[in-house]
C-alpha positions as CSV (number, residue, x, y, z in Angstrom):
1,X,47.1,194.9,62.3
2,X,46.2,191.6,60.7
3,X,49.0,189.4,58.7
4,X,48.1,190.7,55.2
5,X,47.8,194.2,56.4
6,X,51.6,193.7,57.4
7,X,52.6,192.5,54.2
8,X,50.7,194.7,52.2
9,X,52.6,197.7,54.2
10,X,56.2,196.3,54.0
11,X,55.7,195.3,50.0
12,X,55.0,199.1,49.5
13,X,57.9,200.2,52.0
14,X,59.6,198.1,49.7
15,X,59.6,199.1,46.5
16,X,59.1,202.9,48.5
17,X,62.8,202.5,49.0
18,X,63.5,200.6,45.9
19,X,62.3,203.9,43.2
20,X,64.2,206.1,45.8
21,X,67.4,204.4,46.1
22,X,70.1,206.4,44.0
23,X,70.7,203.9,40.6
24,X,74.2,202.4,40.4
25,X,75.9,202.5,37.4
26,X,76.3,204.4,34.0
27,X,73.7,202.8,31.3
28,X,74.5,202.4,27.7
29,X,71.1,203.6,26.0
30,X,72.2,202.5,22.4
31,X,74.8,202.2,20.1
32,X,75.0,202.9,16.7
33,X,76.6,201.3,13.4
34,X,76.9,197.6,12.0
35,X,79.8,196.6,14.8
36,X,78.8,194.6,17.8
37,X,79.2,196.2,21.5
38,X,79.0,194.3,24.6
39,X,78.6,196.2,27.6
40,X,80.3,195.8,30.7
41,X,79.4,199.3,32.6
42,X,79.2,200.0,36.3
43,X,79.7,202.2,39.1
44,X,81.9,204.8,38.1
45,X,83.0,202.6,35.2
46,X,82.4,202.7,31.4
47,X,83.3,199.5,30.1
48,X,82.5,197.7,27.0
49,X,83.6,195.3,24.1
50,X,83.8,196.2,20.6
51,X,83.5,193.4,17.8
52,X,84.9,195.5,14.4
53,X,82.7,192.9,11.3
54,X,84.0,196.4,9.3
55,X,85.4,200.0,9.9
56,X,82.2,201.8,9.8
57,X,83.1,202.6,13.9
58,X,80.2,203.0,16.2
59,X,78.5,205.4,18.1
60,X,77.8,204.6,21.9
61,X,75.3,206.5,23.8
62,X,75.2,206.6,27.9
63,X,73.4,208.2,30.7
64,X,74.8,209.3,34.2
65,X,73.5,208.2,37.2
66,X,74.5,209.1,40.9
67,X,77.3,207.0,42.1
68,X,78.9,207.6,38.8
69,X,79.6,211.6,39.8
70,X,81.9,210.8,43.1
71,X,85.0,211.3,41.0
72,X,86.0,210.9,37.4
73,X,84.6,207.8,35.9
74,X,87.4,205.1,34.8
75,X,87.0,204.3,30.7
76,X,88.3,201.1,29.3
77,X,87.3,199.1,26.4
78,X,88.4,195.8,24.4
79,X,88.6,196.5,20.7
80,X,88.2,193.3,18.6
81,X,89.5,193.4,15.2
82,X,87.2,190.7,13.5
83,X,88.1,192.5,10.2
84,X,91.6,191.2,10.0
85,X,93.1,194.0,8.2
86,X,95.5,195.8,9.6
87,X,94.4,199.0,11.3
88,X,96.6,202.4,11.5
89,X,94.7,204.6,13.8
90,X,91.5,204.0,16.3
91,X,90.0,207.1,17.8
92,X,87.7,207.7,20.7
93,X,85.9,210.9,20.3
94,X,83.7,212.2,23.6
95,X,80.7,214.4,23.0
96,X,78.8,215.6,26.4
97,X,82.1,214.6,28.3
98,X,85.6,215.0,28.8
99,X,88.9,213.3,29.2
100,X,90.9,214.0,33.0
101,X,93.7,211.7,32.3
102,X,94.9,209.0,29.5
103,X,95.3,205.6,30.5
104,X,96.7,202.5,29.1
105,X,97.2,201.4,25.4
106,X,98.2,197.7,24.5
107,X,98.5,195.9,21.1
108,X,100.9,193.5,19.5
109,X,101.8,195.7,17.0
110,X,103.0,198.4,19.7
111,X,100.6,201.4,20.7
112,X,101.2,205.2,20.8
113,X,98.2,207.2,22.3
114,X,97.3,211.4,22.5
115,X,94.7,213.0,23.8
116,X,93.0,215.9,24.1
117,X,89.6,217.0,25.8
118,X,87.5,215.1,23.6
119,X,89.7,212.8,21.2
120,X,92.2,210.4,22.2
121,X,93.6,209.0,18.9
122,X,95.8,206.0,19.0
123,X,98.5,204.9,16.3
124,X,99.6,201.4,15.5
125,X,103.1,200.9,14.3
126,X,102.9,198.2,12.3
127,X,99.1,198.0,11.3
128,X,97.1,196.0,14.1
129,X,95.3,192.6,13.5
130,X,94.2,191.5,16.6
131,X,92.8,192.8,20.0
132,X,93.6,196.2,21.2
133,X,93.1,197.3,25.2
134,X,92.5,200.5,25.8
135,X,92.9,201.4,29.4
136,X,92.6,198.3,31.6
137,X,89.9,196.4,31.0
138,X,91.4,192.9,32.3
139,X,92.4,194.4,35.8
140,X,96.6,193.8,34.9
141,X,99.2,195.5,37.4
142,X,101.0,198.2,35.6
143,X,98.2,199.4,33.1
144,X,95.4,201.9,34.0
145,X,92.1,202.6,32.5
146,X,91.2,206.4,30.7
147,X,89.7,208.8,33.1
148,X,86.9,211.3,32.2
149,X,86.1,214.4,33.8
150,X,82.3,214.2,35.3
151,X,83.1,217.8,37.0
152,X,79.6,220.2,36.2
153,X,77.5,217.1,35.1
154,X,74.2,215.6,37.2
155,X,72.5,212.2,37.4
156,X,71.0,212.2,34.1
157,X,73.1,213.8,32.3
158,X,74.2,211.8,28.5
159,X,77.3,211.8,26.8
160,X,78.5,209.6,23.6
161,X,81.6,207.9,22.7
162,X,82.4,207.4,19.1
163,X,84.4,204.7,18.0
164,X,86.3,205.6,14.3
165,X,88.3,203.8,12.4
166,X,90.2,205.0,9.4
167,X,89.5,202.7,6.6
168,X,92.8,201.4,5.0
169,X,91.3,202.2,1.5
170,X,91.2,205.9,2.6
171,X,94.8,206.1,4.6
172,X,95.7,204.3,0.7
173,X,94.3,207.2,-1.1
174,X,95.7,210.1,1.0
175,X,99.1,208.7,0.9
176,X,99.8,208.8,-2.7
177,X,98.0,212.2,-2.4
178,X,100.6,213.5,0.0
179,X,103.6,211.8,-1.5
180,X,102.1,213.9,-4.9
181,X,101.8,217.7,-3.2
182,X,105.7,216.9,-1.7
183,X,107.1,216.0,-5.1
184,X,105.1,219.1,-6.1
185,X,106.4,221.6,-3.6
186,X,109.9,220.2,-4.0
187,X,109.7,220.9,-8.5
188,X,108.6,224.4,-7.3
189,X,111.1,225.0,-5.4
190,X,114.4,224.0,-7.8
């Protein structure tokens, strides 16, 4: 075997094992909606930054690849309110997918955070202005990222997370709505 005979053979073993290597980390496909995501997804990790220029919410799609089925897959996410309002409520709805476990919610304005299968839905006490962390995106001691359930899914497999934000014109309107049915109910009732 001659010296470009060799080559030739290991450049095909090559990229032989290249194409049949199992892929490494979950890939974001597209997103969805005028707010700006920055993704940060790996191995068993779905990891991103969202950049709020309005409360439209967003619409992230992914695809599951192999080393992302050993266990659950870790979720965390830096929310950046460029808006400046205040928001209420964020939510994280799952389509294709599942929450296993909730993780970590920080803000300034104090977080609280439920969840079921598909929705976790955070409340801010105060109204939030600036960054929120949902699960642990820096890596701090004492906070731990959102866990969802890959259990029944393959390599290949997609699932979507949807971003939603309330607007603050909307949470206006129902307010006044609610306070009206109340003072309703209560007349009725005397």
């Amino acid at each position: 075997m001659n010296m470009n005979q060799f080559v030739a053979a290991a450049a095909v073993a090559m990229s032989a094992l290249a194409f049949s290597a199992p892929a490494g980390a979950v890939v974001l496909t597209g997103s969805s909606g005028a707010n700006i995501v920055t993704d940060y997804s790996d191995a068993g990790v779905v990891s991103f930054d969202l950049d709020l220029h309005d409360f439209s919410g967003a619409t992230l799609n992914f695809v599951l690849e192999e080393a992302d089925l050993a266990g659950p897959l870790s979720f965390n996410a830096i929310i950046r309110n460029l808006v400046g309002l205040s928001l209420h409520q964020l939510s994280f709805g799952l389509q294709g997918i599942s929450y296993a476990a909730a993780g970590s919610v920080s803000s300034f304005s104090g977080a609280e955070a439920s969840y079921a299968s598909n929705q976790a839905v955070i409340k801010f006490a105060n109204g939030e202005t600036a960054d929120i962390l949902f699960g642990n995106p820096n890596g701090d001691s004492g906070r731990s990222d959102w866990l969802l359930d890959t259990t029944g899914l393959s390599a290949g497999d997609t699932f979507s997370i949807v971003a939603q934000v309330p607007e603050p014109s909307t949470v206006a309107m129902v307010l006044p709505l609610l306070a009206g049915l109340l003072l309703a109910r209560r007349r009725r009732r005397a």
